[in-house]
N, C-alpha and C positions, 0 to 999 in steps of 0.2 A: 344567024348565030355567029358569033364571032370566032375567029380558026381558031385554033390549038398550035402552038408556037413550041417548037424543038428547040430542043437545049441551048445548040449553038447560035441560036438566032435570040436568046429570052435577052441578052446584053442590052437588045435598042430598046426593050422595053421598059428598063431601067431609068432612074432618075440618075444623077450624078453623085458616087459615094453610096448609093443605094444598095445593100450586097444581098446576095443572092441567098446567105446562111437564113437570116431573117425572114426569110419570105417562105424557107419550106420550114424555117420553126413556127410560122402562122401557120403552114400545109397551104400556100396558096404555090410555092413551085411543088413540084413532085421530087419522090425520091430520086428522082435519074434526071432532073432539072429542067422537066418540062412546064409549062403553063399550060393547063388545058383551059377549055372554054368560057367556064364560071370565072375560074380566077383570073383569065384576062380582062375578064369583065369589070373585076373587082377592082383588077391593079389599079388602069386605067381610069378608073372614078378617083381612086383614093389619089393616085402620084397628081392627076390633073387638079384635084385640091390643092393638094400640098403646095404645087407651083404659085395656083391663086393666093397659097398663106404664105408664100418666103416671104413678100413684104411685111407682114404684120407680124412674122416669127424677127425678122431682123430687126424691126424697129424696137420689139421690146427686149431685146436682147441688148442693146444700144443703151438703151435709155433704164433698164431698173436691173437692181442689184440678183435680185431675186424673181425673173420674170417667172408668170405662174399661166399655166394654161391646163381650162378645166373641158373636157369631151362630156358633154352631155348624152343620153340614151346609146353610149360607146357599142353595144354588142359583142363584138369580139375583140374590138379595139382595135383592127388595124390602122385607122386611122393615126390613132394613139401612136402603137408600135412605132409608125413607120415616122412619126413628126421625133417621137425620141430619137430614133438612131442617128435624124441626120442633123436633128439643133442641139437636143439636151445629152444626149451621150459625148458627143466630141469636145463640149464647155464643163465646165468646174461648177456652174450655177444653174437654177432653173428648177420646177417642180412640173410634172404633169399628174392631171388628177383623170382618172377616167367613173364617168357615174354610169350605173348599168340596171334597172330592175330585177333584170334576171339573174340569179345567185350562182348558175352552175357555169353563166359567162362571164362573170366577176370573177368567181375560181378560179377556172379556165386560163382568164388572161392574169391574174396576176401570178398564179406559177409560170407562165409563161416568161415573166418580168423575174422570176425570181431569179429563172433558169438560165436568161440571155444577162444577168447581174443587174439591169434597169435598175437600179437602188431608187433613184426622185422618181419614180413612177407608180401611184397611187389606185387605189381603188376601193369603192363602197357601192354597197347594194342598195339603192333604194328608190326611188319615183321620186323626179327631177322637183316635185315642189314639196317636196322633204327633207332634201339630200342635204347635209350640212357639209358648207360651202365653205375653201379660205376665207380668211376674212378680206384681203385683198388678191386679188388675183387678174391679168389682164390681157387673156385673148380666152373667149370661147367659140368652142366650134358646137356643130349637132350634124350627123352626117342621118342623113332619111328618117328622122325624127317624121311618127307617124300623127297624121291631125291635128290634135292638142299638144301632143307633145313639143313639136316647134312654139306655138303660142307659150310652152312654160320654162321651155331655152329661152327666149326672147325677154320674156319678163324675168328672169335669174339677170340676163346678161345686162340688161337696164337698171336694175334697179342695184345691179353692186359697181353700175357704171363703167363697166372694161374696154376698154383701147379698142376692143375687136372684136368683130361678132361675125360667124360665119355658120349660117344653116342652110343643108338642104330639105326645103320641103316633101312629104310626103303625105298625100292622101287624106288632101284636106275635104270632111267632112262635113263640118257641124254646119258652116256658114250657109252650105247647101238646103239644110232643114231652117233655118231659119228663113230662107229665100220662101220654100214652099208652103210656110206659116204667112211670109209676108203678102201673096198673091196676091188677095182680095182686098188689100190695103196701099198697095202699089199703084202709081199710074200705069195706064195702058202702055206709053212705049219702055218703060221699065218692066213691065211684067213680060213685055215681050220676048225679051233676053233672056228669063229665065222659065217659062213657059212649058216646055219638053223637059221628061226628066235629065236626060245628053245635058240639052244645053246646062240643065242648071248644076249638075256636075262638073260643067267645063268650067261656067260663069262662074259659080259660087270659089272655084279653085283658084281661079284669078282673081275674084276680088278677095280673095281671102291673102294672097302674097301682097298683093297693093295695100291694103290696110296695113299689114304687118311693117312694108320698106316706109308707109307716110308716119308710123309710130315710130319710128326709128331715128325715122327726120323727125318727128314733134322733139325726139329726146336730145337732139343736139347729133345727132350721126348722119354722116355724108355717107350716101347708099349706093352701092351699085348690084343691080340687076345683072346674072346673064344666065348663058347656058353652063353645066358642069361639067359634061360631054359629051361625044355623037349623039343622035337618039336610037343610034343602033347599040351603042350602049345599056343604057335605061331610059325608062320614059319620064318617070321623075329625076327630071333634068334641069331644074332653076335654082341657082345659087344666088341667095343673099348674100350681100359683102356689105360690111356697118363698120365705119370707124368714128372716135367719138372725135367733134371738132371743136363744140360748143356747148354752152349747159343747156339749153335747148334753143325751139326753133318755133316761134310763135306763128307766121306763115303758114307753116306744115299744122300745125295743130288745128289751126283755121282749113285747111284742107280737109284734114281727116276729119271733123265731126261736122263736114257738110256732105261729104261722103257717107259717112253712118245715117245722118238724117235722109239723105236721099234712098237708100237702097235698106234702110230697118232694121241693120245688121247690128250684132254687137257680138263680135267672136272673143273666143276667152281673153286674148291679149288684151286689149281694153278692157274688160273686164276686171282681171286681174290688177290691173294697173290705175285702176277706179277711175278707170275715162271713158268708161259706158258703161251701160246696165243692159238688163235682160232686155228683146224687142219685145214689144208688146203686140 
């Protein structure tokens, strides 16, 4: 469990320009400026993003009049919160949108936004392949977007084409039942891997990020893999990083559907993106 950090120590836990008001108006300090244990847990996910996004936040700051950045399945929005205070509050331009399903953290955060004056800071209730989107816009994020839900981050952010794409995965599912459909149609040393239901929970979560980082490269985006932080942190800990370099990538495309041919997988993101069909 991670400590609980007194007051005068919460400073190193800070990003740079990162204030403290902000953090107990989310309620992740406490009233007498401590961090207890969840919220450290929190911080430290969210500020070690944010780190991994300055380049993507700087670049399009840089480069468009109106840089737009949309938070997918937001929840409380700290993500949100905290990428305004330190890009779009300090600049004259910029829009952040946050999408959320759930209506009472929609509420939630945008009085919160009202109340700290956030004016370019946005919000709509709805299920991310509903949600009506800028028509331009060019960094998204998804922070533990659960199962499918990464899969319909990943298709939003391809298909309106954005500079930048950054999810962390959570609690990929489906690809797993389709593994356990595939068994008796699998070769022996492939069924092997996924054989125990463990493995095929472990397997199925792995091939399901590699699908998703080779569709990314099919779309023209140079990908990097890593961790988000400690694993004494959280255990969904893999960050996709996607920036767009080219209109696509016919190599990787040639990857990914001998990949789906070999292992009979077709998870919503191809899917969706009508570069697979259901396994049979």
């Amino acid at each position: 469990m991670p400590r609980k950090v007194a007051a005068e120590l919460v400073r190193r836990e800070l990003l740079p320009n990162q204030s403290p008001a902000l953090l107990q108006a989310l309620h992740l300090l406490t009233r007498d400026g401590q961090l207890n244990a969840d919220a450290l847990r929190k911080l430290k996910q969210v500020n070690h993003l944010v780190g991994l996004l300055t380049p993507a936040l700087d670049d399009v700051f840089a480069r468009f009049g109106t840089p737009v950045l949309v938070d997918v399945g937001s929840g409380n929005a700290y993500l949100g919160f905290v990428l305004y205070e330190l890009f779009f509050a300090k600049s004259d331009k910029g829009e952040l949108h946050a999408i959320e399903g759930r209506a009472e953290l929609t509420e939630r955060a945008k009085q919160r936004a009202e109340g700290l004056g956030y004016t370019r800071m946005h919000f709509q209730t709805a299920r991310l392949e509903q949600a009506a989107y800028p028509a331009r816009f060019h960094v998204l994020t998804a922070l533990h977007a659960c199962d499918t839900a990464t899969d319909d981050a990943l298709a939003v952010g391809i298909q309106h084409g954005v500079e930048h794409i950054a999810v962390v995965p959570c609690c990929q599912a489906e690809v797993a039942q389709q593994l356990k459909a595939q068994r008796a149609q699998a070769r022996p040393t492939m069924a092997a891997l996924f054989s125990h239901p463990w493995h095929r929970r472990e397997f199925g979560s792995h091939l399901t990020n590699v699908i998703r980082a080779l569709v990314l490269e099919a779309a023209g985006y140079s990908v990097t893999v890593t961790e988000l932080t400690g694993w004494e942190h959280s255990l969904k800990n893999e960050l996709i990083l996607a920036r767009k370099v080219q209109r696509e990538n016919p190599k990787a495309r040639a990857s990914l559907d001998a990949l789906l041919a070999e292992t009979g997988v077709a998870p919503k993101l191809v899917r969706t993106l009508g570069w697979g069909s259901a396994p049979g």
